[in-house]
N, C-alpha and C positions, 0 to 999 in steps of 0.2 A: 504494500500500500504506500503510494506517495504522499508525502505530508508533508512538503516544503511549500507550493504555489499553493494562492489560495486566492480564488477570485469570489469576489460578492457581484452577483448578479438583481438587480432590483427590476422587477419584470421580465425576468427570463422564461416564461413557461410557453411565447406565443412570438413570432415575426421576427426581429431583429434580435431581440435578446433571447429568446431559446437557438438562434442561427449564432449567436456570440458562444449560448453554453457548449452546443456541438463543437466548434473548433477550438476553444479554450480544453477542455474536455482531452480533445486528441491531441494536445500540445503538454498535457501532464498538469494542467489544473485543478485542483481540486475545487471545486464549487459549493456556495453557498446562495443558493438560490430561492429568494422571494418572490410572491405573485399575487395575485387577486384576481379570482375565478370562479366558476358557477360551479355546485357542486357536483352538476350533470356531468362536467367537463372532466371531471380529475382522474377518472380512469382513464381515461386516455394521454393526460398528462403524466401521471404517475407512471404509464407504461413505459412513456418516452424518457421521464427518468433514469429505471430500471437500465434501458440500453444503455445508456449512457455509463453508467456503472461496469456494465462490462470491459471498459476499459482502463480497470484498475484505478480509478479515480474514488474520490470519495465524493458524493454528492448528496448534498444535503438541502431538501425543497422544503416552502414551508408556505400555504394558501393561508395569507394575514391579509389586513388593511396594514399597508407598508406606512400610510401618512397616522394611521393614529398614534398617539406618544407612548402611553400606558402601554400597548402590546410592543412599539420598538423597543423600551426598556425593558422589558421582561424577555423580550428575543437577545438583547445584548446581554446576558446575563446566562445564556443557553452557547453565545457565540464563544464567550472566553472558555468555556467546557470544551467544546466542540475541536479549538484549535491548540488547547493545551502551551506550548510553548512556541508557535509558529505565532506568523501575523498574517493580514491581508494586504496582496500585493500592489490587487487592482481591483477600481471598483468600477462597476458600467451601469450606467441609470435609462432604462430605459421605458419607464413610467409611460404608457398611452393612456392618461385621462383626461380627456378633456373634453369641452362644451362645445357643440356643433352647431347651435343655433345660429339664425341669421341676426343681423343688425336692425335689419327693415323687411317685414313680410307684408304686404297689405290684406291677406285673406287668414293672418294669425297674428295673435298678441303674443306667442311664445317666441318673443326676440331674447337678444342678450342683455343680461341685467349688469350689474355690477359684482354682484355675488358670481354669477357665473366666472364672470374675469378672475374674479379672487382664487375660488376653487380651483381653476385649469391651471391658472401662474402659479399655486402652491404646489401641486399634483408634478407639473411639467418642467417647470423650471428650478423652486426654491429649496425642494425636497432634496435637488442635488445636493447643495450646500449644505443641509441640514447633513443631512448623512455622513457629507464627508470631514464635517465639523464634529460631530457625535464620532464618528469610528476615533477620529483622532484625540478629540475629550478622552474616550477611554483607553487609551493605548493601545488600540486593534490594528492600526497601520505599521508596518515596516517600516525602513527608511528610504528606498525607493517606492514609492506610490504614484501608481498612473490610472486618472480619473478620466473617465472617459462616458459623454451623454450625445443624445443622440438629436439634431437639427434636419431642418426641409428646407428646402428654400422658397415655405409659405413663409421663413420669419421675415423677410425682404418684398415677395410678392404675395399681394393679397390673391385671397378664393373667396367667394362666396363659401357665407358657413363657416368658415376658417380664421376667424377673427381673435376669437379668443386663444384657439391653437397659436395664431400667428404672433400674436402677444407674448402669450409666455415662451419660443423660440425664440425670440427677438428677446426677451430675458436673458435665456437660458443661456445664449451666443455673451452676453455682455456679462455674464456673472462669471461665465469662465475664464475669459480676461481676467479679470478680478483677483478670481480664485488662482489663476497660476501666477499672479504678481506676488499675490500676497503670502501663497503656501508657499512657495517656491524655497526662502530657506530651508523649510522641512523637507525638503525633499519629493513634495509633491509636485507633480505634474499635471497639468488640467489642460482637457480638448474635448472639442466636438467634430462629430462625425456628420458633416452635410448628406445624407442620401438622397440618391433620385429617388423614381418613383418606386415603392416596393411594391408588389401583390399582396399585400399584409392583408389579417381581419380588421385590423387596425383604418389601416386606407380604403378599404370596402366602407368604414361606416360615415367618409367625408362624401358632404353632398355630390353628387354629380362625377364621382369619382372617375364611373367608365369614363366621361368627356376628359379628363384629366390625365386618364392610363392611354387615351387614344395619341393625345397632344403628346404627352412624354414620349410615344414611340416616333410620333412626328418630325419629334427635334431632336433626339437621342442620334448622334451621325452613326451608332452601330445599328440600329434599327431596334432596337430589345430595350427592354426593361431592365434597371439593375435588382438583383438577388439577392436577398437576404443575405446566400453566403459571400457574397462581395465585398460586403457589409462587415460580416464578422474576421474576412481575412484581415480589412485594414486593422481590426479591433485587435487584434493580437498584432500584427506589423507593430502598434504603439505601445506594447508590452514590453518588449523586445529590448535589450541592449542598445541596441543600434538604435532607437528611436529617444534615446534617455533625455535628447538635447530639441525636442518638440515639447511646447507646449503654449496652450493661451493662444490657439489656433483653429479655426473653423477647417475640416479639411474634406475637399469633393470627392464623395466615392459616386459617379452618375455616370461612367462612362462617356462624360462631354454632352449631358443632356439639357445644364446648365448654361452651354457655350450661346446658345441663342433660341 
């Protein structure tokens, strides 16, 4: 059993971050993976776990509310057990909750409120910091730490629908600046991961999404979609040794979807 790498995954059971647990996984990380899921769903999550284990990793999942406080301290308290005398190397935020509603409906009053702005900024953008301020509060980090969350480039162009999403990326993008300015003596590293378009469940539930997946094939010069696992190669690329001197950087995984 390996028990030196030890990555925290925050939303890894579905899209990007279960495509991060898979290659972290076969790269000899051991995982610590939180989620928030329907109960209907977990056998089949749990199965995909299991696989995962088959390759001598330890993985460790846990179906919480990742933003409540009271259960993240009671889960950190489970983490220092867990890890015994190791630390956490890397941590990767990939939180999908957020408010879809529109700005302006005329045939519905369910617009966006202010509350919603709140929720999805906390959920999507602040809960990084939070996390990566609490692992470090408790001494869970090692001395090289590489934070890594995950950006669209709705936080720069609007979508209908997408306002509130776009807001808190458009956070998320400037907190990591922040965060790699300011951790940086510790040894921490902070980035984001711009992806094109994914086939997630996640991207299925923005409005109008097909019109969205069509356009991204339109302007993508390979003609395709970027992959989840495209996604997760970079995420490990920023693990690496070789990437120690990255950070406080938005970086394009779209295969030039982005270009125009």
């Amino acid at each position: 059993m390996k028990q030196n790498k030890w990555a925290l995954i925050l939303g890894g059971s579905s899209g990007l971050g279960w495509a991060t647990a898979q290659k972290l996984s076969a790269k000899d990380f051991n995982l610590i993976v939180l989620h928030r899921d329907r109960r209907a769903d977990m056998a089949e999550i749990e199965s995909n776990f299991e696989r995962l284990r088959e390759s001598d990793v330890m993985i460790v999942s846990r179906n919480m509310d990742i933003l409540n406080p009271s259960k993240k301290e009671a889960f950190l308290s489970e983490v220092k057990t867990i890890l015994g005398d190791d630390k956490i190397s890397v941590l990767v935020h990939s939180i999908a909750k957020g408010n879809l509603k529109s700005m302006y409906d005329k045939d519905s009053k369910e617009v966006l409120s202010a509350q919603d702005f709140a929720l999805t900024i906390e959920a999507m953008a602040t809960s990084a910091y939070d996390w990566t301020q609490t692992l470090f509060q408790n001494e869970l980090f090692s001395e090289d730490v590489r934070v890594i969350a995950f950006t669209s480039e709705g936080s720069s162009r609007p979508w209908p629908g997408y306002g509130a999403v776009s807001a808190a990326k458009a956070a998320l993008e400037a907190m990591v600046r922040s965060m790699a300015l300011e951790f940086a003596p510790i040894g921490i590293k902070v980035n984001c991961i711009q992806a094109g378009v994914v086939d997630t469940r996640s991207f299925r539930m923005i409005p109008n999404h097909e019109h969205l997946k069509k356009q991204a094939l339109k302007r993508n010069p390979n003609q395709q979609l970027t992959q989840a696992s495209d996604v997760a190669d970079v995420v490990y690329l920023l693990t690496t040794e070789e990437a120690k001197w990255i950070t406080g950087t938005v970086i394009k995984v779209d295969g030039g979807e982005s270009l125009r």
